[in-house]
Structures are given as C-alpha cells and as structure tokens.
Backbone bond lengths (Angstrom), bond angles and torsions (degrees), N, CA, C in turn:
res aa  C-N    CA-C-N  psi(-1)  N-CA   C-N-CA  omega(-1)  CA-C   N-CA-C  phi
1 X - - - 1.464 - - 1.521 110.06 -
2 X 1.405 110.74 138.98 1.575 107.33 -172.86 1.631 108.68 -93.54
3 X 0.962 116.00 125.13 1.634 143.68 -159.65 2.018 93.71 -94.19
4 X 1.392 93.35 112.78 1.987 92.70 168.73 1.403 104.88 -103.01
5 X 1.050 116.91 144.88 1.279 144.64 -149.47 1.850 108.56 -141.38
6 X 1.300 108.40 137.74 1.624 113.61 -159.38 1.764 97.29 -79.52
7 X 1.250 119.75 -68.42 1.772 111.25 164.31 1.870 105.79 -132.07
8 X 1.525 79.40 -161.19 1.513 74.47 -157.32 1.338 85.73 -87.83
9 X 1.102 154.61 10.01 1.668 148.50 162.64 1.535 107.95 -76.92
10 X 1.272 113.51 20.04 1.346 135.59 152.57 1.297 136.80 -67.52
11 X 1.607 115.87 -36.18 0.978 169.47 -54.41 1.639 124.69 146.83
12 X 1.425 107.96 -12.63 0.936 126.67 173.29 1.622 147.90 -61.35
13 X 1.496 122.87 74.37 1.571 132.55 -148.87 1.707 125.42 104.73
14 X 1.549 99.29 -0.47 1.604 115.06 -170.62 1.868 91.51 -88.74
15 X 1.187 105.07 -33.87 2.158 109.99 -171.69 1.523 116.51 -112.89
16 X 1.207 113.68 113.89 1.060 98.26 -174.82 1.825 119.24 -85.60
17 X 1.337 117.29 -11.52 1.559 141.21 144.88 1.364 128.17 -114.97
18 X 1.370 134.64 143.82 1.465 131.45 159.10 1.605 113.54 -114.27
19 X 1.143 104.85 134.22 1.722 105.00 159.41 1.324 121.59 -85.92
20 X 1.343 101.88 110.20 1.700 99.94 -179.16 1.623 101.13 -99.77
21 X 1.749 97.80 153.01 1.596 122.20 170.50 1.432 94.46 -76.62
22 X 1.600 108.33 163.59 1.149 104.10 173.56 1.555 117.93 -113.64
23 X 1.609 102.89 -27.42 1.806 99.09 -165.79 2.081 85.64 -111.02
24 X 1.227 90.80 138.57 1.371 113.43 -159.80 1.369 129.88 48.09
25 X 1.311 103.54 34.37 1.315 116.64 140.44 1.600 118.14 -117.22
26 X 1.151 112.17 -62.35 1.734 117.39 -162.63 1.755 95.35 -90.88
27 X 1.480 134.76 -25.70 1.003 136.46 161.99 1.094 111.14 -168.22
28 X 1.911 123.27 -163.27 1.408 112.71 -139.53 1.587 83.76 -151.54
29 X 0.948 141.95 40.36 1.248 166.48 63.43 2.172 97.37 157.11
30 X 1.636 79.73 44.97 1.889 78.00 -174.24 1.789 82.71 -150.28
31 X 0.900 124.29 -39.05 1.522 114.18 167.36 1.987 115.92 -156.82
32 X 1.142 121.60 168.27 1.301 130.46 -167.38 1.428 112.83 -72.62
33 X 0.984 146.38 152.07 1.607 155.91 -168.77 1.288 96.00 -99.19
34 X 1.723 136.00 88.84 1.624 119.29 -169.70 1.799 113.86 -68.96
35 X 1.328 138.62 -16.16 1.592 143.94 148.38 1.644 105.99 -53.12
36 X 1.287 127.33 -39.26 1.305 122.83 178.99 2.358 102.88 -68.19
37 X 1.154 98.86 -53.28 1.189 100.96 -163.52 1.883 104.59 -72.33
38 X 1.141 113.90 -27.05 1.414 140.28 159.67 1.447 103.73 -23.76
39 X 1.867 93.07 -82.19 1.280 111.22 -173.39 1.785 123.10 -38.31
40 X 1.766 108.61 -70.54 1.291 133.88 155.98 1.332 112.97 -25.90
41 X 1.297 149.19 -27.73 1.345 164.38 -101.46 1.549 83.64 -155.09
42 X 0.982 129.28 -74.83 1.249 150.56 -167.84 1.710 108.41 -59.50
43 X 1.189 92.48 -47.90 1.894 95.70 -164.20 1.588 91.21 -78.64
44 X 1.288 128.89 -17.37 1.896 131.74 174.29 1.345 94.31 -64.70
45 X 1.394 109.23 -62.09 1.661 103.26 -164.60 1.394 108.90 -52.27
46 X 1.475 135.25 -42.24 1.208 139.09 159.76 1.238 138.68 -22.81
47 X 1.768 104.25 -20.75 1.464 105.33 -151.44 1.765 125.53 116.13
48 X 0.936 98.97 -43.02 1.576 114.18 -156.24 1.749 108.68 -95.38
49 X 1.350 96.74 138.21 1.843 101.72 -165.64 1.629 105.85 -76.12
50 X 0.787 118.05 -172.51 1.844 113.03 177.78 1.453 84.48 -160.16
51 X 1.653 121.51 121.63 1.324 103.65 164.54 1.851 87.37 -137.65
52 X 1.257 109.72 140.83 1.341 147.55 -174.92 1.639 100.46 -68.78
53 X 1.099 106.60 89.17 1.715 117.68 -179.91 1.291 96.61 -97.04
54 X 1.318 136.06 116.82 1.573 147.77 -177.77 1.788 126.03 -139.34
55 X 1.283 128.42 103.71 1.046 143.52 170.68 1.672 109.85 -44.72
56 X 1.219 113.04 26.91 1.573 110.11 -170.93 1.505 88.14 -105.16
57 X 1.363 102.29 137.99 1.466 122.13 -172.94 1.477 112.47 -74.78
58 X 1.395 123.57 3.14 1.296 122.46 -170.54 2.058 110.84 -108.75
59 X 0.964 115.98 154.76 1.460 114.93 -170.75 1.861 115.11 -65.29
60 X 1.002 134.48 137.45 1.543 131.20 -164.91 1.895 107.05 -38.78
61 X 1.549 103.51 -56.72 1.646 91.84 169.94 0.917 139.06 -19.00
62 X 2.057 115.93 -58.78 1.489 117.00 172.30 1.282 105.31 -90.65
63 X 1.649 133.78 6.83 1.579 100.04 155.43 1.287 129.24 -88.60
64 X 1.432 98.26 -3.33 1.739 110.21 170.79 1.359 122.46 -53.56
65 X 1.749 89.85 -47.45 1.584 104.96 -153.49 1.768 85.25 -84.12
66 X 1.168 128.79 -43.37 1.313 119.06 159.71 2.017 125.20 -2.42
67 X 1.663 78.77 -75.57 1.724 111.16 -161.91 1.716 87.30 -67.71
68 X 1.067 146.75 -46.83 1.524 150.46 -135.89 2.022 75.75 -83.26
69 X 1.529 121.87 -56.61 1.208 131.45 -163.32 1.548 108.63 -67.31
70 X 1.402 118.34 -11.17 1.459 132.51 -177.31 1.694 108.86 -109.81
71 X 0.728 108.06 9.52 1.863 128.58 178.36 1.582 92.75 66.91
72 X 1.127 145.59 53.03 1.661 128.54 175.90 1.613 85.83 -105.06
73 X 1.463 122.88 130.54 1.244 138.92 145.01 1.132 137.47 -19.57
74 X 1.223 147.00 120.57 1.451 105.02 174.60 1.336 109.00 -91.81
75 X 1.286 142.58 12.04 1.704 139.08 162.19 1.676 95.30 -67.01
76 X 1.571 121.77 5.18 1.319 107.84 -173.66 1.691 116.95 -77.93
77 X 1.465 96.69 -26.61 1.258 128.67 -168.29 1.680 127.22 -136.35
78 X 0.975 130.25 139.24 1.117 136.16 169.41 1.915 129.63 -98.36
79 X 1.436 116.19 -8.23 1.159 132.78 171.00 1.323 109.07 -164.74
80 X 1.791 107.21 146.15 0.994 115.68 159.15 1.697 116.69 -133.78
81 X 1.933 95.30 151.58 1.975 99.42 -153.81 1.412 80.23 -119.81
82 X 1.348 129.89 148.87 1.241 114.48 173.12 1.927 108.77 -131.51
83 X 0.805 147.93 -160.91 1.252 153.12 -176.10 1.810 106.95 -115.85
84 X 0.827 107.28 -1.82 1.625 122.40 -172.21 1.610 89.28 -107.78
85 X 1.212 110.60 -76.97 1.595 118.07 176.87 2.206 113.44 -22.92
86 X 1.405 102.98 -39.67 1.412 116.64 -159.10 1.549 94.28 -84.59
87 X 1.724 98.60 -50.72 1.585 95.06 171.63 1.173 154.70 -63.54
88 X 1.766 104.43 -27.23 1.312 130.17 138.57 1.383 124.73 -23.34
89 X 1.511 109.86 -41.49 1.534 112.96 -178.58 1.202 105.49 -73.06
90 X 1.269 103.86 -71.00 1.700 105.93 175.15 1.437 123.67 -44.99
91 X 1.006 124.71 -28.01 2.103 131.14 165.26 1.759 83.79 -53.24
92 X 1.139 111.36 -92.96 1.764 123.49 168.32 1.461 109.40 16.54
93 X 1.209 89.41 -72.49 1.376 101.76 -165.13 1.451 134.56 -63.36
94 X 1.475 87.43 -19.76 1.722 95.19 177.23 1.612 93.82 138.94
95 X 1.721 125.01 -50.80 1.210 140.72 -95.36 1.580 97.80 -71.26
96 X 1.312 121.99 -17.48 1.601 123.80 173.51 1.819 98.88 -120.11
97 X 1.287 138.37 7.50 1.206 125.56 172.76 1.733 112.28 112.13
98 X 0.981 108.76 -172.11 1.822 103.26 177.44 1.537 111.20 -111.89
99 X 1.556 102.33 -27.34 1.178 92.47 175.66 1.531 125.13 -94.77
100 X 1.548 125.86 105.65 1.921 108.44 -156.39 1.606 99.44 -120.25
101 X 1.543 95.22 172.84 1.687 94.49 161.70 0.927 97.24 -119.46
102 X 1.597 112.49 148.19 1.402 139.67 153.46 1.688 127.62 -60.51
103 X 1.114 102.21 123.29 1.864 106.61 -178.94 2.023 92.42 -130.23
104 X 0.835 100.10 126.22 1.762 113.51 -175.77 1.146 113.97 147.30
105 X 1.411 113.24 173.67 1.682 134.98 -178.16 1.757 99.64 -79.13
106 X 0.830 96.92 -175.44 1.374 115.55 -157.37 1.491 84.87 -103.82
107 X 1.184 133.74 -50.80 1.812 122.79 178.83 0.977 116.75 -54.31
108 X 1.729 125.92 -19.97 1.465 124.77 178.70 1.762 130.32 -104.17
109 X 1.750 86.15 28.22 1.386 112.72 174.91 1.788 106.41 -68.88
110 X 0.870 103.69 -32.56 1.988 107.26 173.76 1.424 101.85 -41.65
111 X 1.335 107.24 -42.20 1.744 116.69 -159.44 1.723 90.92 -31.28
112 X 1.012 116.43 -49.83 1.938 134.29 -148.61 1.788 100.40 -105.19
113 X 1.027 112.69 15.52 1.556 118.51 171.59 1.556 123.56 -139.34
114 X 1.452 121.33 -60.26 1.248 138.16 170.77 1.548 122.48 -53.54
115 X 0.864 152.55 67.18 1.679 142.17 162.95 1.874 121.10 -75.45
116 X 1.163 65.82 146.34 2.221 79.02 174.24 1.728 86.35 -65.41
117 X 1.328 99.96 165.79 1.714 111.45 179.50 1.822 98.40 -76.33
118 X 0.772 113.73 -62.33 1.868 94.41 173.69 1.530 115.60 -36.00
119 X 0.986 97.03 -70.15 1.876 91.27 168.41 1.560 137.32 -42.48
120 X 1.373 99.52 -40.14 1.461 125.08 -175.32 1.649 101.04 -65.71
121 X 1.290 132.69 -30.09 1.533 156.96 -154.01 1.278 87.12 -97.74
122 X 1.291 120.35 -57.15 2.006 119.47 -155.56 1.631 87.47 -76.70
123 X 1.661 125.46 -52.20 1.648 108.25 -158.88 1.462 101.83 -81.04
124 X 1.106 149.17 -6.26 1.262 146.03 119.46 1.533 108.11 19.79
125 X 1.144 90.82 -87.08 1.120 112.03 -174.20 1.578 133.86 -78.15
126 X 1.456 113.57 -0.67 1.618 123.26 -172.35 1.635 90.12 -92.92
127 X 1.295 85.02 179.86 2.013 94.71 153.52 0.962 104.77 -84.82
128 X 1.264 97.67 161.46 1.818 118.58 173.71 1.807 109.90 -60.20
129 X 1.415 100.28 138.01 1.512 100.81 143.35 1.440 153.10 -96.63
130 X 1.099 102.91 121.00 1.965 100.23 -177.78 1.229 141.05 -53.58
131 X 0.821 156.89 142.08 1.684 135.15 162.99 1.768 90.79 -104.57
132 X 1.892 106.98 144.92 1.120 100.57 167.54 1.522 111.15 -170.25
133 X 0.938 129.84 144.10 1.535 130.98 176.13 1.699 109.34 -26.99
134 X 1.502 98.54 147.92 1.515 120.87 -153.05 1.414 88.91 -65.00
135 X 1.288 119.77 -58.64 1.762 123.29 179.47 1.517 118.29 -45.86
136 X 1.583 94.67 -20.60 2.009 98.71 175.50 1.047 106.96 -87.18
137 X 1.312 127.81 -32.71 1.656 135.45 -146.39 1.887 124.73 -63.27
138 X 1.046 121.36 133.18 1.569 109.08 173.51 1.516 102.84 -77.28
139 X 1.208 134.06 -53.50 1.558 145.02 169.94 1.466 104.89 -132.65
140 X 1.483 92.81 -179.15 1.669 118.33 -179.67 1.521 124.38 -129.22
141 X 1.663 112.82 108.60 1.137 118.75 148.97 1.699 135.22 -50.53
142 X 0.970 108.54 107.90 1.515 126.32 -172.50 1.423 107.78 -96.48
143 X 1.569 139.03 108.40 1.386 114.84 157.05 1.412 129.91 -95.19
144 X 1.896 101.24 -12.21 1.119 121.80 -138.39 1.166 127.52 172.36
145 X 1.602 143.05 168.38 1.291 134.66 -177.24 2.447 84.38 -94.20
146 X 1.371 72.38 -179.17 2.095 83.23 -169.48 1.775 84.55 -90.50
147 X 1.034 129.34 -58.21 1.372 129.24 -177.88 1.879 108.73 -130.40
148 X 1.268 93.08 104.50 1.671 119.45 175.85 1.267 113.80 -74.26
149 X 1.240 115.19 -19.66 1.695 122.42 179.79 1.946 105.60 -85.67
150 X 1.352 100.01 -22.46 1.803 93.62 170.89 1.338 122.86 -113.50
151 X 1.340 107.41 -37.61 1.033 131.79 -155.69 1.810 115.15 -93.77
152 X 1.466 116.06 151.75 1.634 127.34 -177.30 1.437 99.56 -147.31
153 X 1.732 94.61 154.20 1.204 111.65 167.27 1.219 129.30 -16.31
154 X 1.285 114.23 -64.58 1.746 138.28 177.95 1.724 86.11 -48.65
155 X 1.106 170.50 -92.74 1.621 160.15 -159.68 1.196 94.76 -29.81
156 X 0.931 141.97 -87.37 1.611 150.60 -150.53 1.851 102.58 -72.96
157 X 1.265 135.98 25.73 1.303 131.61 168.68 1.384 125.82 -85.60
158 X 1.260 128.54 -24.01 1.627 147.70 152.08 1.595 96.85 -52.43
159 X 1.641 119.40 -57.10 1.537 105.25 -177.35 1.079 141.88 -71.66
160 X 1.683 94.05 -3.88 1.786 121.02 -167.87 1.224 100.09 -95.39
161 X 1.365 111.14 -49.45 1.757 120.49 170.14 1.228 115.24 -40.44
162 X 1.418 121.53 -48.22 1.890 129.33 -154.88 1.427 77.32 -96.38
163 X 1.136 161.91 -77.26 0.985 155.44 -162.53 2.334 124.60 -40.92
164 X 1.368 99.45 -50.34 1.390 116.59 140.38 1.257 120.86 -28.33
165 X 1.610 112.18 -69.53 1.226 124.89 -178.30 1.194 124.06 -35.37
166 X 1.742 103.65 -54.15 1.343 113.76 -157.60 1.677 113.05 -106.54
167 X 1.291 79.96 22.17 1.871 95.20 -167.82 1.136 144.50 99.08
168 X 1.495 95.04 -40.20 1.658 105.79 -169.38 1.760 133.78 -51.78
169 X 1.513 88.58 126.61 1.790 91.91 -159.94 2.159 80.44 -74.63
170 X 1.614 93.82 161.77 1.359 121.74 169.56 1.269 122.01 -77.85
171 X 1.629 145.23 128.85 1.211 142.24 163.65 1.929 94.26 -79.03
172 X 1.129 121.51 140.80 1.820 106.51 158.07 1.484 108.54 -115.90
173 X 0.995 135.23 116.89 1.379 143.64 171.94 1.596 103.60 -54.14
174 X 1.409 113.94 -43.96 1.682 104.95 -154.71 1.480 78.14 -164.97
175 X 1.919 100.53 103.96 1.471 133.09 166.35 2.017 98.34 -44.92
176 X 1.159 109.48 -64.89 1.334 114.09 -175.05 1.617 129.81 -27.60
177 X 1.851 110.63 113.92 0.946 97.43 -160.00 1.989 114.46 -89.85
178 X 1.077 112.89 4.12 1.501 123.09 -161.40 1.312 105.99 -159.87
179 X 1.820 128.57 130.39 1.352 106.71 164.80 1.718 85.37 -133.47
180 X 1.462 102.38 -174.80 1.510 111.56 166.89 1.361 116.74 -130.76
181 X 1.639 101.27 140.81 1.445 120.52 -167.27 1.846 103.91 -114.89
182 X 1.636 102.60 86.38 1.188 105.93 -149.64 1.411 130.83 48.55
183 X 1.146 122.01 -100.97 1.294 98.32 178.99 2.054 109.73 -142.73
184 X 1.210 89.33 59.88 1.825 126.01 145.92 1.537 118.06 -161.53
185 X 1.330 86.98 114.64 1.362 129.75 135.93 1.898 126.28 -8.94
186 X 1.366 109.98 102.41 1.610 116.59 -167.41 1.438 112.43 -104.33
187 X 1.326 128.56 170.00 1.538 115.85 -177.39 2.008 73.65 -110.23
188 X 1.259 97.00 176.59 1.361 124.40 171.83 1.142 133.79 -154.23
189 X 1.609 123.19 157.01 1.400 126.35 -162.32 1.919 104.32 -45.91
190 X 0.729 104.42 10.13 2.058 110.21 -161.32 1.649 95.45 -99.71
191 X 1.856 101.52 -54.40 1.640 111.16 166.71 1.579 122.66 -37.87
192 X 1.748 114.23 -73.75 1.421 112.38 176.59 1.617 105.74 -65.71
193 X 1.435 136.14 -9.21 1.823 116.19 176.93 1.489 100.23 -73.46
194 X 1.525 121.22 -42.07 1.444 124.84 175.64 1.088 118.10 -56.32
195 X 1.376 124.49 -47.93 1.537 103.55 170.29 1.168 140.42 -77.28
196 X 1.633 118.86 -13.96 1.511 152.76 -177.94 1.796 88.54 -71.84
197 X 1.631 119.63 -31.39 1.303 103.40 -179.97 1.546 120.94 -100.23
198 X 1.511 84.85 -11.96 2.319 94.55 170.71 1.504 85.66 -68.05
199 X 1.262 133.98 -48.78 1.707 121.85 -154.95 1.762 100.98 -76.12
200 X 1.365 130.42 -5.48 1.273 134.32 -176.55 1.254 110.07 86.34
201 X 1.135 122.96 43.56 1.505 122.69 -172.27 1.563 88.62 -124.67
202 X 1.849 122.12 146.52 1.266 124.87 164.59 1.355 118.20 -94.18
203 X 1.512 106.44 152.66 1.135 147.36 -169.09 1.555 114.78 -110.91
204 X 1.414 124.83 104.98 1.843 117.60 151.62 1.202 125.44 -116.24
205 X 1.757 112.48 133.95 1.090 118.25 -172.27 1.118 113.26 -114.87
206 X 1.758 119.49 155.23 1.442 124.80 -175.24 1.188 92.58 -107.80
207 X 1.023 147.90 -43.02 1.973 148.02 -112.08 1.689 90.57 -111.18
208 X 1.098 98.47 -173.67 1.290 125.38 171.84 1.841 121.79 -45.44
209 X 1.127 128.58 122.64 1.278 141.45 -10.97 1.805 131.77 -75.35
210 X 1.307 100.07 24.27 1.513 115.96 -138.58 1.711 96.22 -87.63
211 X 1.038 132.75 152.52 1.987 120.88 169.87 1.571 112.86 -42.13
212 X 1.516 108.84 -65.92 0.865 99.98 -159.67 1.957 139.66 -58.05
213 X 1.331 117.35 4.40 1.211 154.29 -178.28 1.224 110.27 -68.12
214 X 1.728 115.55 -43.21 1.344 145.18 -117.34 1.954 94.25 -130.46
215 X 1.199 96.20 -55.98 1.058 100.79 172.16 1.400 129.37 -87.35
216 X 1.207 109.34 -14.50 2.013 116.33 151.61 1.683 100.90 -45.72
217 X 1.536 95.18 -63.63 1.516 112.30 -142.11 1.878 95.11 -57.68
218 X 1.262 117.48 -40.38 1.526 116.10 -167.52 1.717 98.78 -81.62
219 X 1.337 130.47 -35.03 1.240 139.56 145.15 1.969 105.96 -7.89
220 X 1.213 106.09 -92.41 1.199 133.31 150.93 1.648 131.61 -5.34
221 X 1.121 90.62 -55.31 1.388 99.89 -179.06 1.617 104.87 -98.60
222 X 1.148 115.39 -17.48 2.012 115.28 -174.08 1.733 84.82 -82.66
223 X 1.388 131.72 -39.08 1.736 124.33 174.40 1.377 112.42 -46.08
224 X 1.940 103.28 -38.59 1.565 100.85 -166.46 1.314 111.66 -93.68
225 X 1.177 117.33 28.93 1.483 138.76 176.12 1.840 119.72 65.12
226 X 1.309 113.97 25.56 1.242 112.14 174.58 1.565 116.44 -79.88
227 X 1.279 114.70 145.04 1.169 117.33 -168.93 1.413 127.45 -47.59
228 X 1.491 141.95 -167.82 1.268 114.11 -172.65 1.617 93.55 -115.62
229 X 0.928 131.46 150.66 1.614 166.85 -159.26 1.487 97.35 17.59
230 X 1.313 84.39 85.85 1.690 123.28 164.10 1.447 116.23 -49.35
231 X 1.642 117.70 151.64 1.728 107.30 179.09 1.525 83.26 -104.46
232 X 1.498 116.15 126.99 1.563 124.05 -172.54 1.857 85.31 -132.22
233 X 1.794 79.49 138.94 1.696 94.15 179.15 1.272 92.24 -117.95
234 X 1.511 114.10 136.91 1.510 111.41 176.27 1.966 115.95 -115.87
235 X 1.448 100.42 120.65 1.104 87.85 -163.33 2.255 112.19 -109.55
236 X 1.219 114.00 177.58 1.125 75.60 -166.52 1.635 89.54 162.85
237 X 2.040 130.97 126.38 1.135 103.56 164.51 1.345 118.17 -125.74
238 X 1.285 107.55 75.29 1.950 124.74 163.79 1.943 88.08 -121.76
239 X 1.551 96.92 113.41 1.431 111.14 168.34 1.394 119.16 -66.52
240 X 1.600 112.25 -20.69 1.478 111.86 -178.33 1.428 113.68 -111.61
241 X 1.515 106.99 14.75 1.545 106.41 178.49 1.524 104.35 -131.90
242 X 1.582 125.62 -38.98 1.485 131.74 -142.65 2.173 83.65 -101.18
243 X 1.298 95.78 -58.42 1.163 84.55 -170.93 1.607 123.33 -107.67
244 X 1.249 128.58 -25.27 1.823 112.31 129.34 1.012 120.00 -26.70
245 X 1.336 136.47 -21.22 1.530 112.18 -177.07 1.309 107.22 -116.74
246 X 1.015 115.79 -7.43 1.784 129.13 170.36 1.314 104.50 -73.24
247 X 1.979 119.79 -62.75 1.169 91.70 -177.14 1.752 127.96 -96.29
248 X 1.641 92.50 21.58 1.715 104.55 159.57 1.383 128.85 -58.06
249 X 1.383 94.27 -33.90 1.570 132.68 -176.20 1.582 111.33 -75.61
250 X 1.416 128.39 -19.11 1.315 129.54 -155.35 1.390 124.14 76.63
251 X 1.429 119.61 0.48 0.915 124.68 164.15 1.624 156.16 -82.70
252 X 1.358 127.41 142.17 1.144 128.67 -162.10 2.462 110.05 -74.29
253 X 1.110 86.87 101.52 1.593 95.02 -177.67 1.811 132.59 -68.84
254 X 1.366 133.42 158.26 1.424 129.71 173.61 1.135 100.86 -146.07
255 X 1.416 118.93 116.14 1.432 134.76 -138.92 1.730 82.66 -113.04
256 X 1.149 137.63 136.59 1.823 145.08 -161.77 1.426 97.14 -137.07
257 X 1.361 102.03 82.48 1.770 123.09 -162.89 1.664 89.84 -61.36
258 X 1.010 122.29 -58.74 2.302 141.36 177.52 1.480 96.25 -28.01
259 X 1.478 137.13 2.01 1.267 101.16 -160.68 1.777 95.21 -130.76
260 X 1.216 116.88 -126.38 1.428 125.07 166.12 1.831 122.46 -21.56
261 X 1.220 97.01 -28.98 1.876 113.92 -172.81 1.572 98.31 -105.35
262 X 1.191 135.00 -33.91 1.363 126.70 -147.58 1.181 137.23 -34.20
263 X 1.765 106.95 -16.15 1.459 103.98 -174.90 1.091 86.52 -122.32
264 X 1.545 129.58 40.96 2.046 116.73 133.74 1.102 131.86 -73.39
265 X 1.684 105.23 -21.21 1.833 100.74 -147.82 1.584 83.15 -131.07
266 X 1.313 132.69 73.57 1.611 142.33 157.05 1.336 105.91 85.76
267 X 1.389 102.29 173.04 1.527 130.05 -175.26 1.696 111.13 -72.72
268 X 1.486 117.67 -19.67 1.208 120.77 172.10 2.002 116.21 -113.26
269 X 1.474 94.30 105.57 1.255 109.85 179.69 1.740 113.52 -26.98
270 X 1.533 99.22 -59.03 1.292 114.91 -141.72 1.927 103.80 -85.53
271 X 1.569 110.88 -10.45 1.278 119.10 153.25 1.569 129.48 -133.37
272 X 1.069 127.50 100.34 1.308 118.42 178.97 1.282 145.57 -56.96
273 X 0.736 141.02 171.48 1.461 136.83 -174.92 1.147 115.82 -88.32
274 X 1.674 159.67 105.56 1.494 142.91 -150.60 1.731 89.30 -88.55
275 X 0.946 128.34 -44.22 1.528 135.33 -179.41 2.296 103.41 -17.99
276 X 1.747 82.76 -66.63 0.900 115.83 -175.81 1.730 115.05 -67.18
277 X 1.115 101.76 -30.12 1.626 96.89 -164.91 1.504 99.15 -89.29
278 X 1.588 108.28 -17.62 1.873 110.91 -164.77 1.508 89.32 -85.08
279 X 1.237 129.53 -19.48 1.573 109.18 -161.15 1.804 88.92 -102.74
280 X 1.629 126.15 -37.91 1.401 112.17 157.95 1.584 128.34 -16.64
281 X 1.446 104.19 -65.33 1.048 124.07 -145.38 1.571 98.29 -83.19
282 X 1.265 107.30 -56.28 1.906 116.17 157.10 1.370 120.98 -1.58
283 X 1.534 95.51 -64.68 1.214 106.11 -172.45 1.370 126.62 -86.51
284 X 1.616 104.88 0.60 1.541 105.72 177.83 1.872 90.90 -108.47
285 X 1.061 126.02 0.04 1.519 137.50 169.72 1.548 97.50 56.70
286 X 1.729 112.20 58.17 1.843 119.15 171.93 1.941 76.25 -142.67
287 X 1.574 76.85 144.98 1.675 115.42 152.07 1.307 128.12 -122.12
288 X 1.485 107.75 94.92 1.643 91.72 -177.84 2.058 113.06 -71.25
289 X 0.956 83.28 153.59 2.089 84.86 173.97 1.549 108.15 -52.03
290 X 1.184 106.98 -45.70 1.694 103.11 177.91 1.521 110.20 -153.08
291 X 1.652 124.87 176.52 1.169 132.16 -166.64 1.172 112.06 -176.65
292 X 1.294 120.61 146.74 1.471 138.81 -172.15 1.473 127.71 -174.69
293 X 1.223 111.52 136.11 1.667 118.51 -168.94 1.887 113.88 -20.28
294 X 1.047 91.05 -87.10 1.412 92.78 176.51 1.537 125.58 -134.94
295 X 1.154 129.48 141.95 1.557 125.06 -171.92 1.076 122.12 -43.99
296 X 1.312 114.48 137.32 1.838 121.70 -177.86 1.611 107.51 173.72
C-alpha cells in the first residue's frame, strides 16, 4: 500500500540517493518550484546525493544551462542523467545506423554535437554520424516534434508512413509522451515513437522507464564515489515513466500526485485523497512506496 508522506524530510536517512523528475516536479518548465528545490537542498545537507534523472532529449550540458535559466541552484543537485545522454550512446553505437534523419526542434540539434566527457571519449572513437534526408537515411533520430507549441502527432503522419515504408527503425530521445509548460500541455518525442509503432514501425528507447537511463545514472554516481548498491528513491510524477521504471529497477518510488495526474486525486493539490489515489493506481496495477501532492 502506498503510504503519503508530508515532505521528503520524512524520509530522512532511509536513501542514501534520489532520482528526481524534473518538469513537474522541480518546475513547470517556466520557473522552479522554491519547496521542491528546498526540499533537494535539504536532503544534500543530510548526506544524500540528488541527481536529476530527466527524460529531456537534450545532453546534461543544455539541461543545466536550462535549469540555471529557471532559477534551480545548483547546490540543488549534485548530478545530472538525462535521456538524451543514454541515447547518445545508442546513436554511438550504431543502434539505427550512421546515416539518420532528424525529427526535432532546432534547440535539440546539440543532440549530434554536445556529449558528457564519458561519451565524448566513446564517439571519439566510432564513425561519424550523418544527418541526411529521410530517402537517404539508415534510421531516425527523434527528439521531438520541430515546434511543440503548434504542432501534434497527426503533422508528422506522411513522415511516419514513408519512414515505415522504407523500414527505418526509430532512435527516441525522450520515451515521454506529454509534458506541461505551465499550464499547456506538449506532445513529445514519446508521442510520434507511439504512433510510428501503431503504424508497425520500431521504436528504441533509452530514457525513462527503460534500463538503459538507469544504468547511466548508477554508472554516474559509482564515479561520484557513492558507495556500491546504494538505497536510491526514485521520485517523479509520470506513472508510466518515473515510477514504472523505478520500481522496474528494484526500486523504492515517490509518486508527485501535483503534477501530470493532479486532477485525479481531489480538489486540493497539495493533499490527495488515498480513497482516490488507491483506486487510480489499481487500475494502472503500480504502487509507488510513497506519494504526496507536490515536492517539498
């Protein structure tokens, strides 16, 4: 049974790391939640690492420089893992070919330039990658729609089709199918992999809830010298990404009812209703370990 809990200083000496979400949890992708950054702030002084596990399709650099532009601290955190970072490897690797097409905005052109220094070391050493028209392409890098502020799935179905056609398996930068930008609602690189797979076309994901995300992130943290098999709480409110993949992982979850869900579990954000959240949750057949309105 999932146990709600008032903040995470509740919580206090039970984790020795947490993975925090970033957009509706720590902010809402126009400024920082100061009880969220509070909290995080707090669980450092404690002891405890905080590293920024994020389904954002872009490499940790620009989600830094992001968060610095959203007022989040960096005493908020001590690492950041990103879903771009994981996918990067897999581009690397071959995992859709060298020669790909690009589907994204124009800010998530780094994807194909920028690497963390571990990464930066491995493509070193690969072949190069191409960018090149869909008719050239071995596969397709996906981070994203080109403009998320107009645009849906349904635009990009002619490209999903010809792409089908001709085979090409999907890279997904960022599993995530929906986030919110205050208060509208975006499609995401997670949206066009889902439908690219209703049309029978494949899809691979690095990000959230997927291993490979997971295994950066503990990667990561054994560099930053934390001990070896850490008690990591993963917190986070996408039920099919933050905490499916936490407790895919073996891990202990904090389900952030305030965010993506908010108007399931009552009229008051900041406490939910368990009535409400047990028969939610029922029906998606997950228990997170604990849960509460919004981070703090």
């Amino acid at each position: 049974m999932t146990e709600i809990i008032r903040s995470l200083a509740d919580l206090t000496g039970r984790y020795d790391a947490v993975f925090c979400d970033l957009w509706g949890c720590l902010h809402n992708g126009k400024a920082a939640f100061p009880a969220a950054v509070a909290a995080l702030q707090n669980f450092r002084t404690t002891g405890g690492k905080v590293v920024l596990l994020t389904n954002a399709p872009r490499p940790k650099s620009s989600v830094i420089k992001q968060l610095d532009g959203l007022g989040v601290p960096r005493d908020a955190y001590d690492l950041v893992v990103t879903s771009g970072d994981a996918a990067q490897m897999g581009m690397l690797s071959g995992a859709v070919g060298r020669k790909v097409h690009f589907i994204g905005a124009p800010k998530d052109e780094v994807f194909f330039t920028d690497f963390a220094e571990d990464l930066a070391t491995y493509a070193a050493t690969q072949p190069p990658i191409t960018l090149v028209p869909l008719n050239e392409a071995e596969g397709i890098v996906c981070t994203g729609l080109n403009d998320d502020l107009t645009e849906t799935p349904d635009n990009y179905r002619a490209t999903l089709l010809m792409a089908k056609t001709l085979g090409l398996p999907m890279l997904c930068a960022n599993p995530d199918i929906v986030v919110d930008l205050d208060d509208k609602r975006l499609y995401c690189a997670g949206a066009l992999a889902q439908a690219y797979e209703q049309m029978g076309g494949t899809a691979l994901y690095f990000g959230k809830p997927h291993p490979p995300i997971y295994d950066l992130a503990r990667r990561r943290l054994a560099e930053a010298g934390v001990q070896a098999d850490p008690q990591i709480l993963c917190i986070g409110d996408g039920i099919s990404t933050d905490i499916q993949g936490g407790g895919s992982e073996g891990l202990d979850t904090l389900f952030i009812t305030g965010g993506l869900e908010a108007a399931q579990f009552g009229t008051d954000v900041e406490s939910p209703e368990m009535a409400k959240l047990e028969a939610w949750l029922a029906l998606r057949q997950l228990t997170p370990t604990f849960a509460m309105g919004r981070l703090r």
